[in-house]
C-alpha positions in Angstrom: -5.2 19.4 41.6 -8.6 21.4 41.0 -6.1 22.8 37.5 -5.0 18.9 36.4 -8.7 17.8 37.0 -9.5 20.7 34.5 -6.9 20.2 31.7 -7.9 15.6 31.8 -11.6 17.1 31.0 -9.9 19.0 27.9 -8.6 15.7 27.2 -11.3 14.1 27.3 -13.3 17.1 25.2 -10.8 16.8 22.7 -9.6 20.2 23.6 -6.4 19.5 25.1 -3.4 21.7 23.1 -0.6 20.3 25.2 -1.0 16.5 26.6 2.6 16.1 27.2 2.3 18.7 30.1 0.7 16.2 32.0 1.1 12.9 30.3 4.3 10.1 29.8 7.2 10.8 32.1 7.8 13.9 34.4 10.0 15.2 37.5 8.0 15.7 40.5 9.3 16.5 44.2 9.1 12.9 44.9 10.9 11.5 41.7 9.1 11.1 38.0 5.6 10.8 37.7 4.9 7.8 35.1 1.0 8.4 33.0 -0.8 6.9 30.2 -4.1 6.6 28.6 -5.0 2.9 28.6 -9.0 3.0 29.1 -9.9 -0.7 28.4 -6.6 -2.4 30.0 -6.9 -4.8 32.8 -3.8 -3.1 34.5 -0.8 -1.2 33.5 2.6 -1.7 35.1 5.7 0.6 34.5 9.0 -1.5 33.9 12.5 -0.1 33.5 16.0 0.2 34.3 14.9 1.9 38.3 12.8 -1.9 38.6 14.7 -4.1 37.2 11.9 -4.3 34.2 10.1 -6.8 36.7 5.6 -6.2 37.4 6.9 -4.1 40.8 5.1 -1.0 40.4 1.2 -1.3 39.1 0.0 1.8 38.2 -3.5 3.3 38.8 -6.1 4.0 36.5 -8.8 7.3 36.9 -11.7 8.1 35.9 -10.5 9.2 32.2 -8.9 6.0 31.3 -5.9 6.9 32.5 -2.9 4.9 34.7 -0.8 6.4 36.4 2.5 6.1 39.5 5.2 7.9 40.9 8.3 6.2 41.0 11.3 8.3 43.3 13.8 5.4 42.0 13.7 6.8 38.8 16.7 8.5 36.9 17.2 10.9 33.7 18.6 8.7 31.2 16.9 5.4 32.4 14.9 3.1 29.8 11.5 2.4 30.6 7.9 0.5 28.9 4.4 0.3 29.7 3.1 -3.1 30.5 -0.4 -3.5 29.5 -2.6 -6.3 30.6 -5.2 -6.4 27.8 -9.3 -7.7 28.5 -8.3 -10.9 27.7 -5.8 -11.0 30.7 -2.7 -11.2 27.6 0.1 -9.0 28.9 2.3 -6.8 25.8 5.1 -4.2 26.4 4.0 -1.1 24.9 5.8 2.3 24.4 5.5 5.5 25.9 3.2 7.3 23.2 4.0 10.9 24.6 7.8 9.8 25.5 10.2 13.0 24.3 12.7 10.6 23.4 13.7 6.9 22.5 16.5 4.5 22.6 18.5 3.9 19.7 16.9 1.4 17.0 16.3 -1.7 17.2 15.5 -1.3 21.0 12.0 1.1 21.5 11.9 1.5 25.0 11.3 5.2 26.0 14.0 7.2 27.9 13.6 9.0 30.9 14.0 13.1 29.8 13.3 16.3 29.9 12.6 18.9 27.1 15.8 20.9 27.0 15.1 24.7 27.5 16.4 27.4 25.4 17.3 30.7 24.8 16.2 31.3 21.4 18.0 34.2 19.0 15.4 34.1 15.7 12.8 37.0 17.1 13.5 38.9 14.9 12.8 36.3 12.2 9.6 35.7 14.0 8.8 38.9 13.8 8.9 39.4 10.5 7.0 36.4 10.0 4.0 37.8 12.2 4.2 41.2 10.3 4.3 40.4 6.9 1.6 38.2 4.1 3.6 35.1 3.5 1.2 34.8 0.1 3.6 37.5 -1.2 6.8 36.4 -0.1 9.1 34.2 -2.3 8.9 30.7 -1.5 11.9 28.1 -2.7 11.7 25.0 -0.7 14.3 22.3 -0.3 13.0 19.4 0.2 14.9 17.2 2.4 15.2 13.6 4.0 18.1 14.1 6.3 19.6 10.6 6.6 20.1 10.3 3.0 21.5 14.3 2.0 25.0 12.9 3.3 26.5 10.5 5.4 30.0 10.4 7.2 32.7 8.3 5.2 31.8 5.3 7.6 28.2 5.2 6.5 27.6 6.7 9.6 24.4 9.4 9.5 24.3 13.0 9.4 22.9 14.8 12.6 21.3 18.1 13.4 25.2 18.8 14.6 26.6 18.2 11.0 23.6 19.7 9.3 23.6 22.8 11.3 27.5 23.1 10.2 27.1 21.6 6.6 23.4 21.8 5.3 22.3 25.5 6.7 25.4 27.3 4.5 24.4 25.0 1.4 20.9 26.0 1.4 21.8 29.7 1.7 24.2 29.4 -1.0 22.1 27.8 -3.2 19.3 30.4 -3.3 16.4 28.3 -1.1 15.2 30.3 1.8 13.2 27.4 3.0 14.1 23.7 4.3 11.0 21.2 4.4 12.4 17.8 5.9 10.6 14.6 5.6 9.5 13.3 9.0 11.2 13.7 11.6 9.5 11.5 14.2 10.6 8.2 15.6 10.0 5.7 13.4 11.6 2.1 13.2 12.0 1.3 10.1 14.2 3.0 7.2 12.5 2.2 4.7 9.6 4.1 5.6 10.8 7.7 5.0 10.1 8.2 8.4 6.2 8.1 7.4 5.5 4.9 10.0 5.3 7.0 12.8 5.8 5.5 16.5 6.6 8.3 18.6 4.8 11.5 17.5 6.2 13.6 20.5 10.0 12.4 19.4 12.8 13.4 17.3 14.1 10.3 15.8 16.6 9.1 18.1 19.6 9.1 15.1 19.2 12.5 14.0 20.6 13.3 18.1 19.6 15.2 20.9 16.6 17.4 21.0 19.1 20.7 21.8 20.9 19.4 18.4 17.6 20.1 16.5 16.7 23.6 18.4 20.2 24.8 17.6 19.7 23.8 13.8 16.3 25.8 13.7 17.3 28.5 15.3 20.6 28.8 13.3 18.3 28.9 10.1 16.3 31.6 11.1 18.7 33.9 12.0 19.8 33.2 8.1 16.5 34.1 7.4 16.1 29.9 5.9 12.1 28.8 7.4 12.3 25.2 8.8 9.1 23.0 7.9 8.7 19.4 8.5 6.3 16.5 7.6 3.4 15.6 9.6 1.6 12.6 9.6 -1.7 12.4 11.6 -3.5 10.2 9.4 -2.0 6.9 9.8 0.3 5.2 12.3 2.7 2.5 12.8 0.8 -0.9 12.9 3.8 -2.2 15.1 2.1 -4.2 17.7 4.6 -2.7 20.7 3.5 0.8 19.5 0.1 2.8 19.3 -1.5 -0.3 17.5 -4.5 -1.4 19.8 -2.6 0.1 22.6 -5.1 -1.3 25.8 -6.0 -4.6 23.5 -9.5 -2.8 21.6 -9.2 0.0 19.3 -7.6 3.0 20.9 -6.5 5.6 18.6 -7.5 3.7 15.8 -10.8 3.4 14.1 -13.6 0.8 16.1 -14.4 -0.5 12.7 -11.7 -2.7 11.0 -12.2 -1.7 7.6 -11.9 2.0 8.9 -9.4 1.2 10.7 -6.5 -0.4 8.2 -4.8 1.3 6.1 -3.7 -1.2 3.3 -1.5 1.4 1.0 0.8 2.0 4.2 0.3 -1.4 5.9 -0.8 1.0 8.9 -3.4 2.1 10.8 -5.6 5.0 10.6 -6.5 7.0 13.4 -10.0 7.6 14.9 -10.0 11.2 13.9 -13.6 11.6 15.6 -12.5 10.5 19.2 -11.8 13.3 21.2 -8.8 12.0 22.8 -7.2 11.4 19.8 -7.7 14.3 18.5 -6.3 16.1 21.9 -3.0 13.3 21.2 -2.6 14.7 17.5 -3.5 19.2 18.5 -1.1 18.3 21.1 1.6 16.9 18.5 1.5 19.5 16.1 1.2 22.2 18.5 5.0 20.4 20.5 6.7 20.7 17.3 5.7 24.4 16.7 6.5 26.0 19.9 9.6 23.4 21.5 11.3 24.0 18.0 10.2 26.8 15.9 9.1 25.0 13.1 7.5 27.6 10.6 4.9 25.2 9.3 3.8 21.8 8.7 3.2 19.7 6.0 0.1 17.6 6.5 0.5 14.1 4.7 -2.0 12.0 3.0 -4.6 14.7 3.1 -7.0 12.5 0.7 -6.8 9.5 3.5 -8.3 11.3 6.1 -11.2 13.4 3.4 -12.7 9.9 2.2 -13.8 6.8 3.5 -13.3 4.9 0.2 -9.7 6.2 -0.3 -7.5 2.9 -1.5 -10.4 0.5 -0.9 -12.6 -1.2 -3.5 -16.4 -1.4 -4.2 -17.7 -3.3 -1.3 -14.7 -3.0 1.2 -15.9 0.6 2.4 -19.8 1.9 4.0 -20.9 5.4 2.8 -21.5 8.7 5.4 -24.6 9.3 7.1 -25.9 11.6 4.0 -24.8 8.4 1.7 -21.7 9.7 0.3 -18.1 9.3 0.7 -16.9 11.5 3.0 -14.9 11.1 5.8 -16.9 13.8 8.2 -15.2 13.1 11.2 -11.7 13.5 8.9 -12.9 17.0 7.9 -13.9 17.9 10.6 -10.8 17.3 12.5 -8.7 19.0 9.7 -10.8 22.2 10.9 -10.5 21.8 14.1 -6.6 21.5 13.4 -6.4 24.5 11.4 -8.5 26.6 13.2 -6.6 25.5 16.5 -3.1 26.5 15.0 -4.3 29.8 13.3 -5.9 30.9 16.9 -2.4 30.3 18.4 0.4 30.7 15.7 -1.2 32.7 12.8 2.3 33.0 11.1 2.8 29.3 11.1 2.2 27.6 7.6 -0.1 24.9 7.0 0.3 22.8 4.1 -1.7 19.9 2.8 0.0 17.0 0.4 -3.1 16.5 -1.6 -3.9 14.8 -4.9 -8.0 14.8 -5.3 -10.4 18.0 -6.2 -13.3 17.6 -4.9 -12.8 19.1 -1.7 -11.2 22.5 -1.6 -8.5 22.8 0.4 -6.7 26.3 1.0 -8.6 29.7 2.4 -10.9 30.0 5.0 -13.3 27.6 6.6 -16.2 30.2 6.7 -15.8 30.1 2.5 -15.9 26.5 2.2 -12.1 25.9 2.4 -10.3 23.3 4.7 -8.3 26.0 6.4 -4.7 24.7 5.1 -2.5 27.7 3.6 -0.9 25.9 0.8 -1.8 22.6 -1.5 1.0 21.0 -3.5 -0.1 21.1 -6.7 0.5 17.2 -7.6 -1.8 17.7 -11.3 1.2 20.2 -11.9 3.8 18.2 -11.2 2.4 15.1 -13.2 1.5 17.0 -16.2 4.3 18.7 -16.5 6.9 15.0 -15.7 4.9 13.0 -18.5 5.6 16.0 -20.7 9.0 16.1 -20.1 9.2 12.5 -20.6 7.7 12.6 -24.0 9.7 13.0 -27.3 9.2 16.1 -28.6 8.0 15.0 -31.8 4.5 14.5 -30.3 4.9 17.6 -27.5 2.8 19.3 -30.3 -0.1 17.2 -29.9 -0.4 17.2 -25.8 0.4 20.7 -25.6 -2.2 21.3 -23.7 -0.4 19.3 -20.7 1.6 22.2 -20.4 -0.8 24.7 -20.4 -3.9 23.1 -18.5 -2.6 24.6 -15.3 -3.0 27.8 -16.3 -7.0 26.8 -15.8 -7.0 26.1 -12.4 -4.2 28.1 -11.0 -6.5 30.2 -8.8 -8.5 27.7 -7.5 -5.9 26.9 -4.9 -3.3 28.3 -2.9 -0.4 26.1 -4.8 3.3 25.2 -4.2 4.3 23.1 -7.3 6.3 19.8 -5.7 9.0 18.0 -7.3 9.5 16.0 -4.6 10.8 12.6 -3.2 7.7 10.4 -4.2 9.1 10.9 -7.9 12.3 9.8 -7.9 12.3 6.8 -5.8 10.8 3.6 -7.1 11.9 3.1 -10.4 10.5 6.0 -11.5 14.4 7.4 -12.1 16.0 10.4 -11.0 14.5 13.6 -12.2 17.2 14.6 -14.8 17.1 10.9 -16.1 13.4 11.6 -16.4 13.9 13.7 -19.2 14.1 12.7 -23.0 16.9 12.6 -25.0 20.5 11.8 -24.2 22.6 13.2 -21.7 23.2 16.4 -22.8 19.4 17.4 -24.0 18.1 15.8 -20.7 20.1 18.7 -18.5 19.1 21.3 -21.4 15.7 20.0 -20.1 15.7 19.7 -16.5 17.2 23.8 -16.8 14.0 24.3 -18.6 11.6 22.8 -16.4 13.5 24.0 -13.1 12.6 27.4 -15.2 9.4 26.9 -15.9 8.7 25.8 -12.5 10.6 29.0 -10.9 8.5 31.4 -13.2 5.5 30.1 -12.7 2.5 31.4 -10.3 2.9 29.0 -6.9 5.7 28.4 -4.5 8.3 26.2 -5.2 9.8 23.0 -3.5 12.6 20.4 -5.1 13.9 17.4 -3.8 17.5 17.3 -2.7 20.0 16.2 -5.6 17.8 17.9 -8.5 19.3 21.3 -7.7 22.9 19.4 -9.9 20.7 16.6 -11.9 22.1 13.5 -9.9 21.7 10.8 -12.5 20.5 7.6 -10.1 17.4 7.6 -8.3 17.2 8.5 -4.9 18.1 5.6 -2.5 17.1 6.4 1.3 19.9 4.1 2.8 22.4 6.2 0.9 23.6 9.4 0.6 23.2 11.6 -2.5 26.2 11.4 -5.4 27.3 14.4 -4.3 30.8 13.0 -6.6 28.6 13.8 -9.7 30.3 16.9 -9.5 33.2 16.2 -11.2 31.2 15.8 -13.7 30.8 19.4 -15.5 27.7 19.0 -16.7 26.5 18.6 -13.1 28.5 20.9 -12.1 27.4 23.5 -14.3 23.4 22.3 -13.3 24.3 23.4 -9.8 25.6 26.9 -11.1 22.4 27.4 -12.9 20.1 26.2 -10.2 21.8 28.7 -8.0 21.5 31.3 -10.6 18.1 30.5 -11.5 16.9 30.3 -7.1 18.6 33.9 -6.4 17.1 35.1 -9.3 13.8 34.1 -8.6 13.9 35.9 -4.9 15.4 38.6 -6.3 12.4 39.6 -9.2 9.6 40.8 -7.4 7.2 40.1 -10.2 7.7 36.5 -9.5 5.9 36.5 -6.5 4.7 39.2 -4.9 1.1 39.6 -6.5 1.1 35.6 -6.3 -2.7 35.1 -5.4 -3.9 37.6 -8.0 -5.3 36.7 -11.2 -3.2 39.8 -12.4 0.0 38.1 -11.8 0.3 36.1 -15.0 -0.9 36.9 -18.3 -0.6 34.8 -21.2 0.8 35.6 -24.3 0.7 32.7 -26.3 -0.3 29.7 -25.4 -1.7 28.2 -28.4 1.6 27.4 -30.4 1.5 24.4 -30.6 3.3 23.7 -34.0 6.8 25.1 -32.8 6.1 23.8 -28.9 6.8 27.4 -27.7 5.0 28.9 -24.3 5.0 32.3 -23.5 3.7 34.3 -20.9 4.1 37.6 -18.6 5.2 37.2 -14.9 3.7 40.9 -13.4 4.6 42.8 -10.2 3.0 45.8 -8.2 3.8 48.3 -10.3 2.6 48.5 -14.2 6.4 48.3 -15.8 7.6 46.2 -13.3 7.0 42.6 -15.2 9.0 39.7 -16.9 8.8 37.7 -20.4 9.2 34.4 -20.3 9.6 32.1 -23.2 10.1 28.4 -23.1 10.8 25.9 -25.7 9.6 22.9 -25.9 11.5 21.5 -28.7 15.5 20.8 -29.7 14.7 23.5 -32.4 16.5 26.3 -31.8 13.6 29.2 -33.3 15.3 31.9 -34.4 13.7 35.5 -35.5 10.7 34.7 -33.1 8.2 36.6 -32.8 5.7 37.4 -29.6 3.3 40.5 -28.1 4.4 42.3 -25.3 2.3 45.1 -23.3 4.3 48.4 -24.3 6.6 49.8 -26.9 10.6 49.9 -26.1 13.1 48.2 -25.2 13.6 44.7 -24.1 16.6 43.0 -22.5 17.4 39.5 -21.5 17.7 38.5 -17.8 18.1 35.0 -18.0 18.6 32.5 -20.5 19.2 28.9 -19.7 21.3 28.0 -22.6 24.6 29.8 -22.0 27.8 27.8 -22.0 28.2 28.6 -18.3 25.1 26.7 -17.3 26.2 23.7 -20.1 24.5 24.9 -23.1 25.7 25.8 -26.0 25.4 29.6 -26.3 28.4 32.2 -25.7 26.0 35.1 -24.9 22.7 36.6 -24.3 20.6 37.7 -26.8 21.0 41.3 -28.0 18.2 44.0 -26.5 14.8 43.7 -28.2 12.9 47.0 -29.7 9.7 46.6 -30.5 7.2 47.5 -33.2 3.9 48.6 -33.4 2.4 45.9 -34.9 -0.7 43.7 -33.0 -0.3 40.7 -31.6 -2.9 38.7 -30.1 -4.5 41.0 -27.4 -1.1 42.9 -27.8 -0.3 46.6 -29.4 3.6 45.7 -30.0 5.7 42.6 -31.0 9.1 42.0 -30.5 11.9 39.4 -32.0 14.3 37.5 -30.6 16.2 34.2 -30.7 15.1 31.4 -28.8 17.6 28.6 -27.6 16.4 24.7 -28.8 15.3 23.1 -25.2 15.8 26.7 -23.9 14.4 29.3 -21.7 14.6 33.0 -21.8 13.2 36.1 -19.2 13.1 39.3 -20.6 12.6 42.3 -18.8 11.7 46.0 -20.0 14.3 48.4 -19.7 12.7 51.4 -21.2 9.4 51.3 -22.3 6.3 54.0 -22.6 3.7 53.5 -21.1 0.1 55.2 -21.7 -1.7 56.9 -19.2 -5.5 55.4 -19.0 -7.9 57.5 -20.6 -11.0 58.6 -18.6 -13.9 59.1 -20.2 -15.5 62.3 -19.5 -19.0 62.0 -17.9 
């Protein structure tokens, strides 16, 4: 007793890692032990299957706001609510906000469970993790939302079952060694992505059992795939059975109203500065890390929960106590966060979806950071689409659209995203986001999947660009994985797969990552031919790759760029081959090079570079100097 009096003063500190110890449903000697934080309620009943959902069993509130009742009728499996009698004596059924599991959609009533225990196989995976710098490790993410990837022939969903069997070999096959899924939470409504979070302690009820899910994770690790999945503790469901003004006043959402709604979602956002809130969402994150395994989380909707003006106009928002627009309590609860998962799971990747830069968000707290590991680098990914988009007449006079990240690249820890939020929308699938007709579009999208694979950040791509799927995604559906007859998709999925085990393969693609050293540029100025070319460079001085990409559908032969040391140069890669469906037979022939300057460069070398085309080259035998020391 002295111990559970302890751990409710956590709670009520906003220092409490793991509320569902102690809170929703749980086996005692006597039968289940019912709890839940209700501070302003009037009275609280538990109804269910065991009481015929009839006002039999009022529950009893303590000091910390919260109700609670041991029921011995109660059975694993049986459905059960909270009833909450609000101030104004108005009585709603509520959920269980810690319950481990739901009913099936549309009903929401909690279910009466335990979390499944396991004997887990992926230590050595873990191990590995804890041993080694994951900032030089290759990083290829497959972004995935898993009721859309496939469905059964009767429209009936995937589960963790089928996607331990079907998606896990896929994903190895294809050259990611990382799957990020889009939430996984309950959530009761479709069309949310899983983003309108109800229960933040539940796997969805259609993805299957909670075992299902453990299997899946484990089964990834031990083929060395990561598993991370979305997060969402910025906003909730406004649903009025769910978390939305759970007692009948504002409980885990903001006091103020304006504070408090969340018109860009149609949610709620929550009171990030109450402290038991903030031991609710610790508690959440900190479930899903050590019940399955999860190597990491993605935090959504980072900017929503960094200002108080985010989505609101002049007038509609009140500035901080220094006059500004920060959210201070938002901050400092994404420190508190970051600090809290570091201190227990240092391996465990945190990852903010961010869009603003006036807050720095990766590296340490004590330098001014939020504490996150990785930021998705949306400027990237924006730049880069409208450039794609463009005809390449005019690629020559926004060059620089391609190029600007090579500016800011070290200000953050980046992954570069092409993810779900651009092809969804109308905004078209990402192959039909290129310009030109069919043909040019997937000479494109093997150029941009290049670009994005050789340059300095981690990498993530939504499910169905990996073969160019021509239709946007649609969440109620599963990917056109028939496009396949199609050669030209097929032969996009042959080159993704190239292209992915390549990338994990070169070591100067990723391990020196974070240091400025890892890229230099070797011409970024050429505008008139729409040609970018720059050096991908690994631990060791001759162990480094050329890339070239063209902008244009002029194929430039005889071209001409600087490289760091005389001899010889051969191709690697070249996006253009017949294989992939371009055009060309074979690789260029090796490159020598002569001793002629180039920019900052002692030697040039020629080659022939494919219209809408990328080529890596890599040194094969080259000389290089010794440094010379001065002598004192």
């Amino acid at each position: 007793m002295e111990e559970f009096k302890k751990r409710l003063t956590y709670f009520a500190k906003g220092e409490e890692y793991h509320l569902q110890d102690f809170m929703g449903c749980h086996r005692t000697d006597d039968g289940f032990v019912f709890r839940v934080w209700a501070p302003h309620a009037k009275q609280v009943w538990v109804v269910g299957d065991f009481n015929d959902w009839q006002k039999t069993h009022p529950m009893v509130m303590d000091d910390y706001g919260i109700w609670s009742i041991t029921i011995n009728r109660a059975q694993t499996g049986q459905l059960y609510k909270f009833l909450v009698q609000e101030p104004n004596g108005k009585e709603v059924m509520k959920i269980d906000p810690m319950a481990l599991r739901y009913e099936a959609r549309p009903g929401t009533a909690a279910m009466v469970t335990e979390m499944p225990t396991r004997k887990w196989h992926d230590g050595l995976w873990k191990g590995r993790n804890k041993r080694s710098n994951n900032f030089s490790r290759p990083m290829n993410i497959y972004e995935v939302h898993p009721a859309s990837w496939k469905q059964h022939a009767d429209g009936s969903l995937y589960q963790f079952k089928d996607l331990t069997a079907e998606l896990i070999p896929y994903v190895k096959e294809q050259g990611f060694n990382y799957i990020e899924f889009m939430p996984l939470t309950e959530h009761p409504l479709d069309a949310s992505w899983g983003y309108q979070v109800t229960g933040y302690f539940a796997l969805a009820h259609a993805y299957g059992e909670m075992a299902d899910f453990q299997e899946f994770v484990d089964t990834c690790h031990q083929a060395n795939i990561g598993v991370l999945i979305d997060w969402v503790p910025g906003h909730f469901c406004i649903n009025a059975d769910a978390l939305a003004y759970y007692d009948g006043t504002p409980t885990y959402e903001y006091q103020e109203k304006w504070r408090a709604e969340n018109r860009g979602w149609g949610a709620l956002n929550f009171d990030l500065g109450k402290p038991e809130v903030v031991s609710f969402l610790l508690s959440s994150a900190l479930f899903w890390i050590e019940n399955y395994h999860v190597d990491g989380l993605r935090v959504d909707a980072v900017s929503n929960m960094l200002y108080r003006d985010y989505d609101r106009g002049p007038g509609e928002w009140e500035p901080d106590q220094y006059g500004g627009n920060r959210n201070l309590e938002g901050i400092a609860f994404l420190h508190t966060l970051n600090r809290t998962i570091k201190w227990m799971h240092p391996e465990v990747l945190m990852i903010a979806e961010e869009s603003s830069s006036q807050v720095k968000i990766t590296g340490r707290i004590e330098d001014g950071g939020l504490g996150f590991d990785y930021k998705w680098n949306m400027g990237w990914m924006n730049d880069q689409l409208d450039f794609y988009r463009m005809d390449p007449y005019f690629r020559k006079d926004n060059f620089n659209q391609a190029t600007f990240s090579f500016m800011y690249r070290m200000s953050e820890n980046f992954i570069l995203p092409l993810s779900h939020d651009e092809v969804v929308h109308g905004k078209r699938s990402l192959m039909n986001k290129m310009w030109g007709d069919r043909r040019q579009q997937f000479d494109q999208l093997r150029l941009l999947l290049t670009m994005q694979m050789t340059y300095p950040g981690k990498k993530l791509l939504f499910m169905g660009g990996e073969y160019g799927q021509y239709l946007e995604w649609r969440f109620n559906e599963g990917l056109e994985w028939s496009n396949q007859t199609d050669p030209l998709n097929d032969q996009m999925l042959a080159f993704d797969r190239s292209l992915n085990h390549f990338y994990l393969q070169e070591r100067a693609l990723w391990e020196l990552e974070q240091e400025e050293a890892s890229l230099v540029v070797i011409d970024a100025d050429n505008r008139d031919e729409s040609v970018l070319s720059f050096i991908r460079q690994g631990k060791t001085r001759h162990d480094f790759v050329v890339v070239i990409l063209n902008f244009t559908p002029v194929e430039r032969d005889h071209f001409t760029i600087g490289v760091p040391y005389a001899g010889i140069y051969h191709e690697v890669f070249n996006s253009a081959l017949k294989t992939y469906g371009g055009t060309w037979e074979t690789d260029n022939p090796e490159s020598q090079t002569v001793a002629r300057p180039f920019k900052q460069f002692d030697y040039q070398l020629e080659t022939n570079v494919p219209a809408f085309g990328a080529l890596i080259l890599k040194p094969t035998k080259v000389t290089i100097k010794p440094h010379r020391h001065k002598k004192k």
